[in-house]
N, CA, C and O atoms as CSV, one atom per row, in Angstrom:
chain,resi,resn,atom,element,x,y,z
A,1,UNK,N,N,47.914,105.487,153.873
A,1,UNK,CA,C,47.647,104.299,154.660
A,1,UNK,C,C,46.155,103.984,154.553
A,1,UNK,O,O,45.304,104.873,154.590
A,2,UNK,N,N,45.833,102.530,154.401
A,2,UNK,CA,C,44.680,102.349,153.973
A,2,UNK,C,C,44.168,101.032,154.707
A,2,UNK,O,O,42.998,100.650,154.726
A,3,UNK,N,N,45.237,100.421,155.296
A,3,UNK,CA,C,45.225,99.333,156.244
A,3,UNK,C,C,46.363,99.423,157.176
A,3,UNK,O,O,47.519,99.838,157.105
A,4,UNK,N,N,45.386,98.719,158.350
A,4,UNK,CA,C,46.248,98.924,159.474
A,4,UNK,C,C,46.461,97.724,160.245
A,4,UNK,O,O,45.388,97.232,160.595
A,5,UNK,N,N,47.422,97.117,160.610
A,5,UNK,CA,C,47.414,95.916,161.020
A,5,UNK,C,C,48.081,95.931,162.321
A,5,UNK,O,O,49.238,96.350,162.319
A,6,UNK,N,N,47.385,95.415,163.840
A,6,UNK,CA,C,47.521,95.562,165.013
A,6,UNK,C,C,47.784,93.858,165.688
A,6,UNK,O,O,47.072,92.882,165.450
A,7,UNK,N,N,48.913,93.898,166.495
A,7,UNK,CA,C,49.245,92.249,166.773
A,7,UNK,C,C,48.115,92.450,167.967
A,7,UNK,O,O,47.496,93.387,168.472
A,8,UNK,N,N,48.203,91.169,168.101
A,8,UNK,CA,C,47.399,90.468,169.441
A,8,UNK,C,C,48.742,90.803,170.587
A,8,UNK,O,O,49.909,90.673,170.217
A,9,UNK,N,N,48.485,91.117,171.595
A,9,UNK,CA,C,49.241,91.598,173.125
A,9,UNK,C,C,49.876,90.031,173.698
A,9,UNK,O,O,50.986,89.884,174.211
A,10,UNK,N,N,48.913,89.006,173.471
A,10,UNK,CA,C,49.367,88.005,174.037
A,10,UNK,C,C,50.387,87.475,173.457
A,10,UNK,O,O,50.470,87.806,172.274
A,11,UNK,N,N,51.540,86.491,173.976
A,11,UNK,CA,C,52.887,86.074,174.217
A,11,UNK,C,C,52.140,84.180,173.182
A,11,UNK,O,O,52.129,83.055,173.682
A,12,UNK,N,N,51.923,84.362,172.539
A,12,UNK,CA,C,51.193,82.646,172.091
A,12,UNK,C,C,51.534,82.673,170.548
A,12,UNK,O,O,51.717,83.606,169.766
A,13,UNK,N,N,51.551,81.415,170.417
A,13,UNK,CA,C,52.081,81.254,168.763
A,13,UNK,C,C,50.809,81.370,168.679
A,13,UNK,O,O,50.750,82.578,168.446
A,14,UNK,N,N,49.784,81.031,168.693
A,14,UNK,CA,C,48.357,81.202,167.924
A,14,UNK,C,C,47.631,82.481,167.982
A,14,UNK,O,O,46.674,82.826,167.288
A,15,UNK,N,N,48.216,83.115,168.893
A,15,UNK,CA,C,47.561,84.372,168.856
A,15,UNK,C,C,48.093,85.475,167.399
A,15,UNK,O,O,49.188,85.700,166.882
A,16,UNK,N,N,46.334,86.076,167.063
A,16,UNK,CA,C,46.723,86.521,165.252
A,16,UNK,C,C,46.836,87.936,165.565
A,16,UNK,O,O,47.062,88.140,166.758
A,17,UNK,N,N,46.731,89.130,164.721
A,17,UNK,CA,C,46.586,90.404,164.850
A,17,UNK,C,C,45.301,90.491,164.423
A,17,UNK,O,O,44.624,89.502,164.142
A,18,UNK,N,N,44.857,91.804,164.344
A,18,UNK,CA,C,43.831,92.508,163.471
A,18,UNK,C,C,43.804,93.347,162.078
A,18,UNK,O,O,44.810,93.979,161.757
A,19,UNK,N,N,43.090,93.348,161.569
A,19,UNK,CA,C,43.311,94.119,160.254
A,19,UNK,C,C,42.212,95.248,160.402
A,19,UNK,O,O,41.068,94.803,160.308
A,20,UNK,N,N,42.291,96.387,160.579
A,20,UNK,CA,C,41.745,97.545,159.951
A,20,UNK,C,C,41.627,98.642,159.069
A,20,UNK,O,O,42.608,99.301,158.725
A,21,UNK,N,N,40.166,98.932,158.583
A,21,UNK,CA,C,40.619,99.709,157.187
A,21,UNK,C,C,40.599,101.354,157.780
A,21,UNK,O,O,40.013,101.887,158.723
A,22,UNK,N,N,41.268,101.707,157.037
A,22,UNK,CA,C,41.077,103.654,157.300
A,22,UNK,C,C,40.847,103.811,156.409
A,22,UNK,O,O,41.637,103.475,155.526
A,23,UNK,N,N,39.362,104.547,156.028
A,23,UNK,CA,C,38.822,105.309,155.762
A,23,UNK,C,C,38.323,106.531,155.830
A,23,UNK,O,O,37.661,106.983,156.765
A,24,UNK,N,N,38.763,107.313,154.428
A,24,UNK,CA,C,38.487,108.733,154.479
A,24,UNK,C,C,38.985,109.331,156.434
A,24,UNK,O,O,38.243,109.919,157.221
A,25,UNK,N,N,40.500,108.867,156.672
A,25,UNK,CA,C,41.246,109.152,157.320
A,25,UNK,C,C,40.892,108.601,158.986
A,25,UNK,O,O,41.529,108.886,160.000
A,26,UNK,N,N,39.895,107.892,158.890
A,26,UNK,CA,C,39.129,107.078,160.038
A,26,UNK,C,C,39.604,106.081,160.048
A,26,UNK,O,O,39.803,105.598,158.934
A,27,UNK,N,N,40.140,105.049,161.570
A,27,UNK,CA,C,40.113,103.606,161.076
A,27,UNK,C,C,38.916,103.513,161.890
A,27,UNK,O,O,38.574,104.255,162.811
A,28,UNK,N,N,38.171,102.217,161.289
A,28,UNK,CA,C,36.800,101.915,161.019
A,28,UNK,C,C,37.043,100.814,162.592
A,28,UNK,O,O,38.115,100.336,162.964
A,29,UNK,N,N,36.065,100.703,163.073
A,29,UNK,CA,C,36.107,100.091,164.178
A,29,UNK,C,C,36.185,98.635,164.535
A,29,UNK,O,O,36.623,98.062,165.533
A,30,UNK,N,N,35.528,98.127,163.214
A,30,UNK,CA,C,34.889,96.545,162.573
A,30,UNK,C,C,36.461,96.135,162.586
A,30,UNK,O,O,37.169,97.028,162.119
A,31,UNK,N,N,37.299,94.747,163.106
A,31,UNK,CA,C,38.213,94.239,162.473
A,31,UNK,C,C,38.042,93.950,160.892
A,31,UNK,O,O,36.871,94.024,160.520
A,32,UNK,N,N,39.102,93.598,159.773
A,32,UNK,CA,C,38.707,92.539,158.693
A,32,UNK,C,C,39.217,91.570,158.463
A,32,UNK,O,O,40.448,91.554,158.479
A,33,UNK,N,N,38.352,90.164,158.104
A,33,UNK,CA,C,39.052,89.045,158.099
A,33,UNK,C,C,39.635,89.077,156.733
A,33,UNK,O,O,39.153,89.599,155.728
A,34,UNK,N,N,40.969,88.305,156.890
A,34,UNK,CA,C,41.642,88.419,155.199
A,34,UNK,C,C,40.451,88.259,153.831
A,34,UNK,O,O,39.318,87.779,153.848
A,35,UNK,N,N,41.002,88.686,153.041
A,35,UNK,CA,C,39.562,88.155,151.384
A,35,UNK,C,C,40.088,87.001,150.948
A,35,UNK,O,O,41.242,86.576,150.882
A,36,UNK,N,N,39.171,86.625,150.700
A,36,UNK,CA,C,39.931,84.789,149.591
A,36,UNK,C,C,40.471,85.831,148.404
A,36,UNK,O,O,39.827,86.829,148.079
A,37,UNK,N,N,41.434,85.547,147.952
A,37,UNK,CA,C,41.782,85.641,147.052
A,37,UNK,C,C,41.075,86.183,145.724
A,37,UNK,O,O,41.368,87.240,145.164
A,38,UNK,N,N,40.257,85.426,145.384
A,38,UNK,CA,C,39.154,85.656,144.163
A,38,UNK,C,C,37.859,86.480,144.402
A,38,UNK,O,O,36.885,86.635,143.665
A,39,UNK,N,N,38.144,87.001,145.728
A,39,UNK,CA,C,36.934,88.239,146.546
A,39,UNK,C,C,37.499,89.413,147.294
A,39,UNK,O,O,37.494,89.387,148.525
A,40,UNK,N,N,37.991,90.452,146.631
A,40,UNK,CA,C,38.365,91.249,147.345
A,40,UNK,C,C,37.674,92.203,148.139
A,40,UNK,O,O,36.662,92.689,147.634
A,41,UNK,N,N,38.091,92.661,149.554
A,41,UNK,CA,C,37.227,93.558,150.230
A,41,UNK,C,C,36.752,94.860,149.401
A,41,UNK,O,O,37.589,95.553,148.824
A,42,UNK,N,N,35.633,95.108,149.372
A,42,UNK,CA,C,35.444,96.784,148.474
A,42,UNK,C,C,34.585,97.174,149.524
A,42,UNK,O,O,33.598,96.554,149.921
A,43,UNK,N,N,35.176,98.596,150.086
A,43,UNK,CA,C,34.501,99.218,151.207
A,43,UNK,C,C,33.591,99.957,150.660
A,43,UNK,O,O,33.980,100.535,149.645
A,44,UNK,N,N,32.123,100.217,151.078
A,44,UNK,CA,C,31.012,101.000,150.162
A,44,UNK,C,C,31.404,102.041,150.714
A,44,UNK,O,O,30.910,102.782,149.864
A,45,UNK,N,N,32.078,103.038,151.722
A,45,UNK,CA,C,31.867,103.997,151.851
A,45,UNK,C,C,32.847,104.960,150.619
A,45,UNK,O,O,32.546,105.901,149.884
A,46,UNK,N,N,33.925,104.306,150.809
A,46,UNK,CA,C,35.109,104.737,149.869
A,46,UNK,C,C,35.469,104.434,148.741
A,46,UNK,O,O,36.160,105.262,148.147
A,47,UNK,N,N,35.111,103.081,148.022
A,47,UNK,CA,C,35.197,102.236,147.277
A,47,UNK,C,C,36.535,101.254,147.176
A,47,UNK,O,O,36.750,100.241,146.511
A,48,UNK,N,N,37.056,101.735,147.793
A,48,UNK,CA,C,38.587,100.909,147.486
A,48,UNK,C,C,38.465,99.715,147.620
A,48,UNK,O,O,37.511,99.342,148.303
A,49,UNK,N,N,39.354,98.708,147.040
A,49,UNK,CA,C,39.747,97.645,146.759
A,49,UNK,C,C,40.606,96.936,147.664
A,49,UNK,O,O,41.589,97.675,147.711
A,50,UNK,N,N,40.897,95.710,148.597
A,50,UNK,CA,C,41.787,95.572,149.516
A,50,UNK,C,C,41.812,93.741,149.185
A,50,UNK,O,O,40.967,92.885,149.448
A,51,UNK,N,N,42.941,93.653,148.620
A,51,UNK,CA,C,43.272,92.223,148.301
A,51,UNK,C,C,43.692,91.179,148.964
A,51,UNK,O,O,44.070,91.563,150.071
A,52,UNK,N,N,43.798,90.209,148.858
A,52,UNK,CA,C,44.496,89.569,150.506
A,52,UNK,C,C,45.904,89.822,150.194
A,52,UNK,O,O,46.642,89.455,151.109
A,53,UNK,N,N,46.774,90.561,148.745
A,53,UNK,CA,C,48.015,90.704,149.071
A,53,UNK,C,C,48.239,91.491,150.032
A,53,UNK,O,O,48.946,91.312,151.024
A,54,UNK,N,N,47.387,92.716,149.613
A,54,UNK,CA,C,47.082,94.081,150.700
A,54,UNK,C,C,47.557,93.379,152.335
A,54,UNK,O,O,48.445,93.744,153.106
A,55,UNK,N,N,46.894,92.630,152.407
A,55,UNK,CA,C,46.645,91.987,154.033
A,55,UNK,C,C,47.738,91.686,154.219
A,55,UNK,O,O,48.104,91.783,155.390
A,56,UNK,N,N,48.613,91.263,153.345
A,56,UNK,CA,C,49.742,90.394,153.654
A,56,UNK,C,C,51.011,91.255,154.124
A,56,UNK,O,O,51.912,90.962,154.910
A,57,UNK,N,N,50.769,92.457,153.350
A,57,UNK,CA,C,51.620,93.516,153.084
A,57,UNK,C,C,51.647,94.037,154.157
A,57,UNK,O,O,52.734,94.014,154.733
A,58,UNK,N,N,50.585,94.645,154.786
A,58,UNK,CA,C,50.107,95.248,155.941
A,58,UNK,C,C,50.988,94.381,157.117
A,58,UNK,O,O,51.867,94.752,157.896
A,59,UNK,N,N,50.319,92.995,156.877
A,59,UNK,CA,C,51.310,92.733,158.061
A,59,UNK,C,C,52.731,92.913,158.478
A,59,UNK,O,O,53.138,93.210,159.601
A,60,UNK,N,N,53.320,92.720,157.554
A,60,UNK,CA,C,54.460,92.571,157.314
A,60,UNK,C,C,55.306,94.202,157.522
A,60,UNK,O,O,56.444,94.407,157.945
A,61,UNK,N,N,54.561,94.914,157.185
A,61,UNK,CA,C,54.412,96.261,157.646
A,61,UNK,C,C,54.151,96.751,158.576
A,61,UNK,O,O,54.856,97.628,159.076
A,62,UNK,N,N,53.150,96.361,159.039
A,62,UNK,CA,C,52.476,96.925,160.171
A,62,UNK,C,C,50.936,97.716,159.942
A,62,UNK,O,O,49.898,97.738,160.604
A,63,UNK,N,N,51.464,98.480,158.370
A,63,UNK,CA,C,50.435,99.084,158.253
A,63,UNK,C,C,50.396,99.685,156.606
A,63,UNK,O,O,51.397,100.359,156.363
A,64,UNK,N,N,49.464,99.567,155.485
A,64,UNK,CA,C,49.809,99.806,154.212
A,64,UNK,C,C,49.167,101.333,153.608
A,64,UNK,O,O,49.402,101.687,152.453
């Protein structure tokens, strides 16, 4: 697991979740906003790569 994706508590169509990365078995405290497409997140501590499919996946998951 390398993303973690947490809903919003509130009962609202507009209300979004959060995206967090785990790292080196930590999730990191910072939310992340999705990547455009043509910019993927690369975390300096770990290096990994996190695409906005990643994001998509996660959600849909819960967690990737």
């Amino acid at each position: 697991m390398v993303l973690v994706y947490e809903n919003e508590p509130l009962d609202n169509q507009d209300a979004r979740g959060h995206f967090y990365h785990v790292c080196q078995g930590r999730i990191e405290q910072a939310s992340l906003p999705i990547p455009a497409p043509d910019k993927p997140y690369e975390c300096p501590q770990c290096g990994i790569e996190l695409e906005t499919e990643d994001f998509w996946v996660a959600q849909l998951k819960g967690s990737v």
